[in-house]
C-alpha positions in Angstrom: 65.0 80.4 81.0 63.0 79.9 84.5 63.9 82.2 87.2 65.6 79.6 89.2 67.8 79.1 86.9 68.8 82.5 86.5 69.1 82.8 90.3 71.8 79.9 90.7 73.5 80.9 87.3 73.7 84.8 89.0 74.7 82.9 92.7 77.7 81.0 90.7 79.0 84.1 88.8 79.2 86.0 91.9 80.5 83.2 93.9 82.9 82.7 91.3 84.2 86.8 91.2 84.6 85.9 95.0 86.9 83.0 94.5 89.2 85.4 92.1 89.6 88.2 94.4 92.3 88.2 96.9 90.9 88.7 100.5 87.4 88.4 102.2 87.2 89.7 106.0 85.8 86.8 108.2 82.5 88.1 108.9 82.0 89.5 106.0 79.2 89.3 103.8 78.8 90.3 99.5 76.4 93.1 100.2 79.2 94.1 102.9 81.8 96.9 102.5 83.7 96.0 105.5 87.1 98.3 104.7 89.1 100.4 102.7 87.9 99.7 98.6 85.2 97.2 100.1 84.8 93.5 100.5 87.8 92.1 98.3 90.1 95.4 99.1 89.6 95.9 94.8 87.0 98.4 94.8 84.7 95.9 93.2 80.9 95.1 94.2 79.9 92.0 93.8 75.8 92.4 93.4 74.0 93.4 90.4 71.3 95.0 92.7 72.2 98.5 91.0 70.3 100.6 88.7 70.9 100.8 85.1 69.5 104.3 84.6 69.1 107.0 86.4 66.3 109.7 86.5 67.8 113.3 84.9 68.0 114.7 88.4 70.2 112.0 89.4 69.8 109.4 91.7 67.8 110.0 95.6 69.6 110.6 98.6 68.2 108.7 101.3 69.8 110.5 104.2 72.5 112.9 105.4 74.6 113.6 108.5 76.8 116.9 109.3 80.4 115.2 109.8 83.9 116.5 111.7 87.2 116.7 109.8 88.9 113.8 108.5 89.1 111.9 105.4 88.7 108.1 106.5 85.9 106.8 104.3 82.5 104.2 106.1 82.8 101.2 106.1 79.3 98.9 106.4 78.8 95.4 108.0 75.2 94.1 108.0 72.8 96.8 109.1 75.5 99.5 110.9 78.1 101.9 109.4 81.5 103.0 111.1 82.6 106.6 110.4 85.5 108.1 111.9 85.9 111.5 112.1 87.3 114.2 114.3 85.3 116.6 116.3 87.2 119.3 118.2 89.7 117.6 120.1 88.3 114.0 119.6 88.9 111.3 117.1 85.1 110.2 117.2 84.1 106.2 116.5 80.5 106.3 115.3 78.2 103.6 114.7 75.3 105.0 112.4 72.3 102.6 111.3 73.3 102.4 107.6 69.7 103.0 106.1 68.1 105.3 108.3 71.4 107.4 109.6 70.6 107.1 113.3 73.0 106.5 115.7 73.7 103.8 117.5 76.5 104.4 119.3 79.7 106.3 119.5 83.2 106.3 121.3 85.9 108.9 121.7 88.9 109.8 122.4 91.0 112.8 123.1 93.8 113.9 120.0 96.3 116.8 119.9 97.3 116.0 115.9 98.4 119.1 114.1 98.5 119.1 110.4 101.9 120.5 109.6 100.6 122.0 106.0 96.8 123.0 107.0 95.3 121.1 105.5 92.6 118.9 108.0 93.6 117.5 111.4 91.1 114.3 111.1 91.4 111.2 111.0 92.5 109.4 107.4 92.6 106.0 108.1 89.4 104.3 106.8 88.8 101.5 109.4 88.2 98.0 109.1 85.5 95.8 110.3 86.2 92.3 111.1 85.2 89.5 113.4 82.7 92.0 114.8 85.3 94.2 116.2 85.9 97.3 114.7 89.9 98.4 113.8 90.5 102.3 113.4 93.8 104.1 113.5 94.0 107.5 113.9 96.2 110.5 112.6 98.2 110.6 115.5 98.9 106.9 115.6 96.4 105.6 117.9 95.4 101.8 117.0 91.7 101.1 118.8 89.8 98.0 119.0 86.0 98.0 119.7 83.0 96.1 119.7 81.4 96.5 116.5 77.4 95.3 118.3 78.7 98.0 121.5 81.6 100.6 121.2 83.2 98.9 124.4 87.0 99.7 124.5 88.5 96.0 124.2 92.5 97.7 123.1 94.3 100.2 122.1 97.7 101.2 122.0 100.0 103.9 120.5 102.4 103.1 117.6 104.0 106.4 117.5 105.1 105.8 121.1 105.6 101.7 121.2 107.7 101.8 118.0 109.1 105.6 117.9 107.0 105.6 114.5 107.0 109.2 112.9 103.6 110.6 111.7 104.8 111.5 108.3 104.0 114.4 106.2 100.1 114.3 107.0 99.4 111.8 109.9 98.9 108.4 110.0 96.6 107.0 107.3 97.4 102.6 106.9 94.1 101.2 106.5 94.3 98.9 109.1 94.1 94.9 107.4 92.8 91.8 109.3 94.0 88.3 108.0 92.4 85.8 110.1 93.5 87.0 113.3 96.3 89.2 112.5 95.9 92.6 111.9 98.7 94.3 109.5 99.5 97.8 109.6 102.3 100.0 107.7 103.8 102.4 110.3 107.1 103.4 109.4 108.7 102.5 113.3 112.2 102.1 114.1 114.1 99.0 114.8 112.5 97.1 111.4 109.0 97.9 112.5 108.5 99.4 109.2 105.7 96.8 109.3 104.4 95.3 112.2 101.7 92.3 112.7 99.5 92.6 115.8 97.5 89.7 117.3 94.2 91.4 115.8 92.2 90.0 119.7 94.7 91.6 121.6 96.8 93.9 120.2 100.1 91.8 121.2 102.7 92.0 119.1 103.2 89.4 116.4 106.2 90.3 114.8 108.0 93.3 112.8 109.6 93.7 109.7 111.9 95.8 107.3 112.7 99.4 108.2 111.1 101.7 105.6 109.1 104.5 106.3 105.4 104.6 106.1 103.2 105.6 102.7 100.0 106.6 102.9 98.6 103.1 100.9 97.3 100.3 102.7 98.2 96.4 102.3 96.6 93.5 100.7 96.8 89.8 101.7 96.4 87.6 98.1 97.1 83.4 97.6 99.6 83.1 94.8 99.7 79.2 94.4 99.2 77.5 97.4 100.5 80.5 99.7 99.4 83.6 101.0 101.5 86.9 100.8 100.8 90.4 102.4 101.6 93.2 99.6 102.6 96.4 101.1 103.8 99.8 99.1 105.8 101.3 101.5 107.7 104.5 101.2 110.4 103.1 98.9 109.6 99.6 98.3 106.7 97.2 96.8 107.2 94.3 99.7 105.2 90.5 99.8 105.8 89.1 103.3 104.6 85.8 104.7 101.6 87.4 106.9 102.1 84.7 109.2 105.8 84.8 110.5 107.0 88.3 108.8 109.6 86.6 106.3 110.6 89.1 103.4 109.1 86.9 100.0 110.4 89.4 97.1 110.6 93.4 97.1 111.3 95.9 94.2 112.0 99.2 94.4 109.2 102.4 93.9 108.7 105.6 95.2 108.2 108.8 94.0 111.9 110.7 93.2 110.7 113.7 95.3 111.0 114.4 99.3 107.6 116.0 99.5 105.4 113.4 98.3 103.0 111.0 99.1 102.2 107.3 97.8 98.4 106.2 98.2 96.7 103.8 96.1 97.1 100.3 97.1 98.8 97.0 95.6 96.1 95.5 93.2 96.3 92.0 92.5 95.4 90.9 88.9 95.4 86.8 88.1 98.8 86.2 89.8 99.5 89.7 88.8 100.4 92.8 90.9 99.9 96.5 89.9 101.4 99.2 92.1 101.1 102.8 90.8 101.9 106.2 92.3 102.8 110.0 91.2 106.0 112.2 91.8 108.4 110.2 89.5 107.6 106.6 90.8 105.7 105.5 88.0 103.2 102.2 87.3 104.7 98.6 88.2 103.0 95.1 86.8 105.1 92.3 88.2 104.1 88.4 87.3 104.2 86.4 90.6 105.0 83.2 91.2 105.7 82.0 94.9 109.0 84.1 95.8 109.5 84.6 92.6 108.7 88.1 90.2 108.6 89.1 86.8 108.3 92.9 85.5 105.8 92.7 83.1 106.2 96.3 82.2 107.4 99.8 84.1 106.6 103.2 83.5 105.9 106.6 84.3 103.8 107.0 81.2 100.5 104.8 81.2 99.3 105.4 84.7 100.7 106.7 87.5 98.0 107.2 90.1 98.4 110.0 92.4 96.2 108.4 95.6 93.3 106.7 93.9 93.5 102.9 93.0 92.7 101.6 89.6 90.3 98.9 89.2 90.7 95.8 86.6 88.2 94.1 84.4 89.1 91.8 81.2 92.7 92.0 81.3 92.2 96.3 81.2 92.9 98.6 84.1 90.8 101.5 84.2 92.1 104.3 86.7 93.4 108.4 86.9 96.9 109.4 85.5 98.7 112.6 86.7 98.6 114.8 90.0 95.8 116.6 90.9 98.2 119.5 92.9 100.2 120.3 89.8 100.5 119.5 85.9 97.7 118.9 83.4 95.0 117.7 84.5 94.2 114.5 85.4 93.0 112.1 82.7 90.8 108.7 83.3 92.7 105.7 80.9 92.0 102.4 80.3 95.4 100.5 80.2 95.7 97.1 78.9 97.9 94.9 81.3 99.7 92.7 79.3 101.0 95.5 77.4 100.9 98.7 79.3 99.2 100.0 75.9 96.8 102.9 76.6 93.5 101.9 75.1 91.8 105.4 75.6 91.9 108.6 77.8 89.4 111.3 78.4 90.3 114.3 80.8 86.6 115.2 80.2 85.9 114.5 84.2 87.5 115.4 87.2 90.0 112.9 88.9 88.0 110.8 91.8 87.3 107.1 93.4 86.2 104.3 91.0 84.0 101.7 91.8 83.6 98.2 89.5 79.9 97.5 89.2 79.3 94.9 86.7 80.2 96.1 83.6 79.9 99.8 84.6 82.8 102.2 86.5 80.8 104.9 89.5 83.4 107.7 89.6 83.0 110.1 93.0 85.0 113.1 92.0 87.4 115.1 93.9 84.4 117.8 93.2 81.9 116.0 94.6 80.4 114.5 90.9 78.8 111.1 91.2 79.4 109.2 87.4 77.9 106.2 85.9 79.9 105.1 82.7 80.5 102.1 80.8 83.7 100.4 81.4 84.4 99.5 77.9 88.2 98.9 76.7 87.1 100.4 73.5 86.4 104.4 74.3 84.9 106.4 77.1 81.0 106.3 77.1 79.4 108.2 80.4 75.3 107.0 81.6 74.7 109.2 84.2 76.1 112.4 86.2 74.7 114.1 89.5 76.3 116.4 92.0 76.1 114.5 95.5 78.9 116.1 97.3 80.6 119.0 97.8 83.9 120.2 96.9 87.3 118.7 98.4 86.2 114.9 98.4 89.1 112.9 99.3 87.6 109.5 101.1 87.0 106.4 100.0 83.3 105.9 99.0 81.4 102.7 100.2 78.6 100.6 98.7 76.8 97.9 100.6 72.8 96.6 99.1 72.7 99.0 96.3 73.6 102.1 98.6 76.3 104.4 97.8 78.0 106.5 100.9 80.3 109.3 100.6 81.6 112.2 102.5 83.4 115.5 101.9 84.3 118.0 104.4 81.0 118.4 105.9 79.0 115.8 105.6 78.2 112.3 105.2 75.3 111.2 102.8 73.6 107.9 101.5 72.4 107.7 97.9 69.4 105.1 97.3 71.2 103.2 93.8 68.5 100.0 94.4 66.5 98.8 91.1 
C-alpha cells in the first residue's frame, strides 16, 4: 500500500470519528483541545500522532510552570494554552505558548471566594475557547469574555448577582459551552434560570430555563435526527433543551439521594444514545433518543456510577471508574457493555483518575498523579506503560493537543512530550 494511500485512508477515518461525535467548537481544529474533555466534549483524540511505547522511565516532560489554586484543567487552540488559576486574591487568565511554556499574556481579576469545606478557593471551571474568544467562569460566578490573540476584556458579568444564583457546596464549576454563538451555562439561578443561554459576542441574555439547582457537570450540544439538543445534568434532573429557543425536549429524573453531594461527569452521547452517571445513590442512566422522545435502556446503581470523572465509549463498551473516591471501597476501572449494562471486567489495581480515548488505547491521569497507557480491550485489563507525572491531589481535566499531554495538580502545570 503507497503512502498516499494510507494518508487519505487515515484523513477519512478521522474525518469520519469527527462526523460521529456530537459537538466541534467553530474554530477548532483536530490537534485542538479547545474545552472541558477536548475537541468533541468525549475525552477522545482524534490523531494517531501518539507513541505506542514508552521508554521505562516514562515518557519526557517538555516543560513545567508553578501554578495558583484551582482545579480548571488547559485548554489549547493552535499554538497557545489557557490556564485559569487563582493567585492570592485574583482569578488569573493566562495565555502560555503551549510548547515552550512562555507567556503570552495574562488578565486578572480580583475574587473574595471562600471554600466553605477547605478545601481550595480556585477556580474549577475549565474554560472554553471558541471563535477566538476565550470563555472562563470563575468560583464565585464571574462569566469573562476575552480575546483569545490579546487578553482584552470584551464582557463580563456576574451570575450570582444577575440571577440570585447560589454558589453551591464548592463554587461555581459549569464548563462554559459555545454552540455557534450561544454560550450555555448551568447556574442554578432563581426565576427558571436554572439554565441560561447568553449571546456568546455579548453576553446578552438569550433566554432561561427550568429552576433546578446547579451540579458541578457541564452540558453537551449533540444532533439526534435532524435536530440539535443541549444535554444538561443538573442537580436533580438529566434535561435536552432546544439550544436555540430554551424549549424543554424530554427530562428524567437523577441525582444522588444525599444533601451533601456532588454530580460531575458529563452527559455522553453514544450513537443516539445518552449516558449520565454519578455517585451518592444516583446511579448510571442509558436512555435511547429519538427527537423528544426517550427510552431507558437500562438503570442502575451497580455497573458504574461515576463519582466526577466521565467514561469514555469505544465499540458499543464504556470504559470509566465506579465508586467514590471519599468513602467505600475503592474505586474500580470497568468496562461496561451498553446495550446490556453487563460488566465486562474490573480491576481496582489503579487509582481512580481522567481517561482519555487514543485509538485503541485508554491514558489514565490518576487522582495521585500516575500517568497510564493501557489497552482498551472489552476483553480484560491489559496496562503498556506507567510514570509518575504529577503530584498528589490531581482533580483537573487533562488536555492533549499534537501528541502533548498537559496536566496539573496543586502546584504546578506540566507538558509531557507523547509525539512518535
Amino acid at each position: 500500500m503507497s503512502s498516499e494511500l494510507c494518508k487519505r485512508i487515515l484523513s477519512g477515518f478521522i474525518f469520519g470519528l469527527i462526523l460521529l461525535f456530537p459537538f466541534f467548537p467553530p474554530t477548532a481544529n483536530a490537534s485542538d483541545w479547545p474545552q472541558i474533555l477536548g475537541p468533541t466534549r468525549n475525552s477522545v483524540y482524534p490523531a494517531a500522532d501518539l507513541k505506542n511505547d514508552w521508554p521505562k522511565s516514562g515518557p519526557s516532560t517538555l516543560w513545567k510552570k508553578k501554578t495558583g489554586t484551582g482545579w480548571a484543567g488547559p485548554v489549547i487552540a493552535g499554538e497557545r494554552l489557557i490556564f485559569f488559576h487563582r493567585e492570592d486574591d485574583n482569578e488569573v487568565i493566562e495565555c502560555l505558548d503551549a510548547h515552550t511554556g512562555k507567556n503570552l499574556w495574562r488578565h486578572a481579576y480580583p475574587t473574595d471566594y471562600v471554600d466553605g469545606f477547605g478545601f481550595d478557593n480556585g477556580p474549577r471551571a475549565t474554560p472554553c475557547i471558541a471563535n477566538d474568544r476565550v470563555y472562563t467562569f470563575g468560583a464565585n460566578g464571574t462569566l469573562n469574555c476575552v480575546e483569545l490573540k490579546s487578553g482584552k476584556p470584551i464582557w463580563n458579568i456576574d451570575v450570582r448577582q444577575q440571577f440570585s444564583a447560589p454558589k453551591g457546596f464548592f463554587g461555581m464549576a459549569c464548563s462554559p459551552l459555545v454552540d455557534k454563538e450561544r454560550l450555555l451555562l448551568n447556574i442554578g439561578g432563581a426565576d427558571g434560570a436554572g439554565i441560561v443561554c447568553l449571546n456568546a459576542k455579548t453576553g446578552k441574555l438569550l433566554w432561561k430555563a427550568t429552576d433546578d439547582e446547579a451540579s458541578y457537570s457541564s452540558p453537551v450540544v449533540a444532533r439526534f435526527g435532524e435536530k440539535d439538543q443541549a444535554i444538561f445534568f443538573t442537580r436533580k434532573n438529566l434535561f435536552a433543551l432546544d439550544p436555540a429557543k430554551g424549549k424543554v425536549l424530554w427530562q428524567h429524573s437523577l441525582g444522588p439521594a444525599m444533601q451533601a453531594s456532588v454530580s460531575g461527569a458529563v452527559p455522553l452521547v453514544m450513537n443516539g444514545s445518552v449516558f449520565a452517571s454519578a455517585s451518592y445513590g444516583a446511579g448510571a442512566l442509558v436512555l435511547d433518543v429519538k427527537g423528544n422522545e426517550t427510552k431507558t435502556v437500562w438503570r442502575s446503581d451497580e455497573i458504574l456510577s461515576c463519582q466526577y470523572n466521565t467514561a469514555v465509549f469505544l465499540d458499543g463498551h464504556l470504559f470509566g471508574f465506579d465508586g467514590r473516591l471519599d468513602t467505600g471501597p475503592r474505586p474500580e476501572l470497568r468496562c461496561v457493555e451498553v446495550r446490556t449494562g453487563k460488566i465486562k471486567w474490573k480491576t481496582s489495581r489503579i487509582d481512580a483518575g481522567s481517561i482519555i480515548l487514543t485509538g485503541n488505547s485508554l491514558l489514565i491521569l490518576t487522582v495521585n498523579g500516575q500517568l497510564i497507557q493501557s489497552r482498551a480491550d472489552t476483553t480484560h485489563y491489559e496496562e503498556i506503560g506507567r510514570a509518575q507525572v504529577l503530584g498528589l491531589e490531581v482533580r483537573s481535566h487533562p488536555a492533549l493537543a499534537s501528541g502533548l499531554f498537559y496536566a496539573r495538580d496543586k502546584r504546578q502545570l506540566v507538558c509531557i512530550d507523547l509525539r512518535k
